[in-house]
N, C-alpha and C positions, 0 to 999 in steps of 0.2 A: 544368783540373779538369773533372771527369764530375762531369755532374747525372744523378740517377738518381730525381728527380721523372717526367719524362713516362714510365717503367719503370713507375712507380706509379698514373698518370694509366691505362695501357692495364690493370694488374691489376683495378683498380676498372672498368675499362667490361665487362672480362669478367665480373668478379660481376654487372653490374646487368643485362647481357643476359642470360645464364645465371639468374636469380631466375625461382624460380618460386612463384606466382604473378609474370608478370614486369610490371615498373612501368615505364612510358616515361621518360625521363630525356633533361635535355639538356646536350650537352656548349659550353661555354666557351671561346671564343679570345680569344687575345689581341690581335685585331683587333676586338675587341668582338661579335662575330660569336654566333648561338648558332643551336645545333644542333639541331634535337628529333629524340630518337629514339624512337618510336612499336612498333616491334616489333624482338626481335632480330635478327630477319633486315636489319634495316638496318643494320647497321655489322657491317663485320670489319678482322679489326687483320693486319696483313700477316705473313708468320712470324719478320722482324726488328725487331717493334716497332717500328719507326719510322715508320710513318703506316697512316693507316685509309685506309677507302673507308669513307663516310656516304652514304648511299643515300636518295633523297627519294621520295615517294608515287609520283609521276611515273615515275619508272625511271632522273632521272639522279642523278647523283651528285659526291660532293667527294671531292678527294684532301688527307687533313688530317695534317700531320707532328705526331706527338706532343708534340714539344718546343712548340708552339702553345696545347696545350690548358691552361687555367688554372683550372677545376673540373668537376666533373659537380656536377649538380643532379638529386634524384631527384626526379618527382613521380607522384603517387596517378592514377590512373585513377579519373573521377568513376563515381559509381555511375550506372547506363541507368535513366531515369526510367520508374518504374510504370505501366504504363497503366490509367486511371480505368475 
């Protein structure tokens, strides 16, 4: 039987990279593992959906099979504190 969850898992990380204004987001594995992703230039989904490249500040990076990922979590961008 085809799970056609992690198909779903990679449509969802295209919308939340793609958002614009865009909001960091971190993605979920099922190693407990979690992902942040800070701009959309850090993650691409490969052209058979079946794993990304998550890219860290650094420059290195993870290879993550889609069938792994177990939610996205969107979060806000805090607002840049006013200067007094």
């Amino acid at each position: 039987m085809l799970s056609y969850a992690p198909l779903m898992n990679v449509d969802k990380i295209r919308v939340f990279s793609h958002a614009e204004p865009f909001h960091p987001f971190t993605i979920c594995l099922s190693d407990g593992q979690r992902l942040p992703i800070e701009h959309p230039e850090f993650v691409a989904i490969s052209p058979t959906r079946h794993t990304l490249l998550v890219y860290k500040p650094d420059g290195s990076f993870l290879i993550v099979q889609t069938d792994q990922i177990t939610a996205l979590q969107s979060r806000k961008r805090r607002p840049k504190a006013k200067p007094n």
